[in-house]
PASEBA-1860 file (N, C-alpha, C; in nm, 3 decimals):
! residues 67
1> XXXXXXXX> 7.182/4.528/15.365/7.250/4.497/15.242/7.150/4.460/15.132 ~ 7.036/4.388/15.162/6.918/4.370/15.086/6.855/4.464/14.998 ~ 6.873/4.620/15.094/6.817/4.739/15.040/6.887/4.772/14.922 ~ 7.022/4.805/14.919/7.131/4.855/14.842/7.134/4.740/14.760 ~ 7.137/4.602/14.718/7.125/4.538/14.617/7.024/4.568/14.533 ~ 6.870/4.608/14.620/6.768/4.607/14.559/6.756/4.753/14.470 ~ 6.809/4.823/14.535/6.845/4.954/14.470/6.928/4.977/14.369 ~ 7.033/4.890/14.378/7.148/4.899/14.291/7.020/4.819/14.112
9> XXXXXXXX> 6.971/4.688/14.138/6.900/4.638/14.049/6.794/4.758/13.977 ~ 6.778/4.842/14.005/6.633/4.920/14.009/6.765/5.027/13.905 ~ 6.895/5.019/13.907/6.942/5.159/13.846/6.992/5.256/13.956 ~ 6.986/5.258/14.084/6.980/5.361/14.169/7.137/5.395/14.164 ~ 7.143/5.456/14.228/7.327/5.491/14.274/7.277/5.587/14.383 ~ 7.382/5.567/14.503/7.349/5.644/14.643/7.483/5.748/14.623 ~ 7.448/5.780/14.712/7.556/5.921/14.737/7.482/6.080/14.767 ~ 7.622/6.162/14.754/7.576/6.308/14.693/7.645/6.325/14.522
17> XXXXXXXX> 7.529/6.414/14.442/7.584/6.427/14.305/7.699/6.528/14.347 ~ 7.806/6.458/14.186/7.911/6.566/14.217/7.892/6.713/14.151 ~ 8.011/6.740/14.193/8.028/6.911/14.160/7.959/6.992/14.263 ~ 7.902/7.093/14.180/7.864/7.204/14.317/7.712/7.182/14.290 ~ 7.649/7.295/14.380/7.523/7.328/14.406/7.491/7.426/14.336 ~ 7.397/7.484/14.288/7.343/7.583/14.225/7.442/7.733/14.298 ~ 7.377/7.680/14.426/7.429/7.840/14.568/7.566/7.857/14.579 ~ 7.669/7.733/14.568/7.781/7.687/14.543/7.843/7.787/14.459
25> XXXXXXXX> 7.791/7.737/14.369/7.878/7.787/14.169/7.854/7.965/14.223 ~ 7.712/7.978/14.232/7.721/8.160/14.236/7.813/8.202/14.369 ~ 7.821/8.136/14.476/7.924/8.205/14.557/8.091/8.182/14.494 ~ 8.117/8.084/14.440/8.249/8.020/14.370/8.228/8.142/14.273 ~ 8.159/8.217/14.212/8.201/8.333/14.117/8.190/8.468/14.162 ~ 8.158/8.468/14.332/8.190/8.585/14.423/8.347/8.602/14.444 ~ 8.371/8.447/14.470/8.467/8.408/14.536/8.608/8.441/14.450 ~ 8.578/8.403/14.285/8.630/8.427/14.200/8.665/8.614/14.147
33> XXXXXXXX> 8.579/8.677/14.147/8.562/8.789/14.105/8.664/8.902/14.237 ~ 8.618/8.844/14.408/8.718/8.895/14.506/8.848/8.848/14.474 ~ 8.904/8.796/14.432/9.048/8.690/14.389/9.119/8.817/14.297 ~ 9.035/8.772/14.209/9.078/8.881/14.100/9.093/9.031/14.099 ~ 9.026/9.037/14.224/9.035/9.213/14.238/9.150/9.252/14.357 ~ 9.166/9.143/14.417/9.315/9.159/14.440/9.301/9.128/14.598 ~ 9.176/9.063/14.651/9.171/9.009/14.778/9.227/8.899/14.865 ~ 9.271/8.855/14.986/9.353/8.763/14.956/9.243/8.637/15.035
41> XXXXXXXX> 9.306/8.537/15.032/9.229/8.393/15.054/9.164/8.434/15.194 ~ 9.222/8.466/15.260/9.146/8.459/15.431/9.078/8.592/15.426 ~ 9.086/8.687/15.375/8.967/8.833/15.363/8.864/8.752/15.298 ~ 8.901/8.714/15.189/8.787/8.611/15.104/8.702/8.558/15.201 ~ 8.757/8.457/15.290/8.679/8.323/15.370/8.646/8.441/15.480 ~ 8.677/8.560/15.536/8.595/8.624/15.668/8.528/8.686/15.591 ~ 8.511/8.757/15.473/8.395/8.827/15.423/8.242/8.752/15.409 ~ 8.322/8.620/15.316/8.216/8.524/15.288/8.187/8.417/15.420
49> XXXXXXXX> 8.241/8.461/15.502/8.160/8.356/15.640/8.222/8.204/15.514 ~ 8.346/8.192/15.502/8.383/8.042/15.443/8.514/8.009/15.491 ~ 8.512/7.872/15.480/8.707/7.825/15.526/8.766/7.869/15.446 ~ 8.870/7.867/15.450/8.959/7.928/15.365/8.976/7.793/15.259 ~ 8.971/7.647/15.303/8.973/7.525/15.205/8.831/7.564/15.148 ~ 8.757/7.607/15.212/8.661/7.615/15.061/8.641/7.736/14.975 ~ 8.759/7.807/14.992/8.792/7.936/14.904/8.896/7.842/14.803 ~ 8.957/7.796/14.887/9.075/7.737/14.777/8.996/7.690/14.633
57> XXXXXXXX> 8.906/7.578/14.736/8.802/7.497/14.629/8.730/7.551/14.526 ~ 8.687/7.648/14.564/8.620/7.672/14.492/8.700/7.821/14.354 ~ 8.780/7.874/14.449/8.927/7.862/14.320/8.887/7.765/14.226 ~ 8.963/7.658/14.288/9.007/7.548/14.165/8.817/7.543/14.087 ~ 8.776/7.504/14.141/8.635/7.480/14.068/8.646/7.569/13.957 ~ 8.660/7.692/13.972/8.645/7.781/13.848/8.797/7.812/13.744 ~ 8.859/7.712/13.800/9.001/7.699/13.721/9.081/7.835/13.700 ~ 9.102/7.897/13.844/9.171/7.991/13.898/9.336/7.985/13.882
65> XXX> 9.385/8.012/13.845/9.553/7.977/13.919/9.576/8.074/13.981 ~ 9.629/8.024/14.108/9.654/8.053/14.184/9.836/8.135/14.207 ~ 9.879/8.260/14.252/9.986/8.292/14.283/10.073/8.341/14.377
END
């Protein structure tokens, strides 16, 4: 607890930063671009080796609506 006070004093903040990753965002606009061409969520996630929750996600990330 000593550490994390001393850290917190110094400015620090722990965690992971939010949002995506660099590798993230460019697959989220693979992910985006298959959507739109008329692929559906689970072709999406077996093409891209991804869950299908992080097809969803990354939908929403790029402010997809969904139908």
């Amino acid at each position: 607890m000593a550490g994390l006070a001393a850290a917190k004093l110094k400015g620090k903040t722990g965690g992971k930063p939010p949002g995506l990753s660099e590798e993230a965002k460019q697959k989220a606009r693979v992910v985006e671009s298959l959507y739109r061409d008329g692929y559906g969520i689970k072709q999406i996630g077996q093409q891209l080796n991804l869950a299908r929750t992080t097809v969803y996600k990354y939908l929403q990330e790029r402010g997809v609506n969904l139908h």
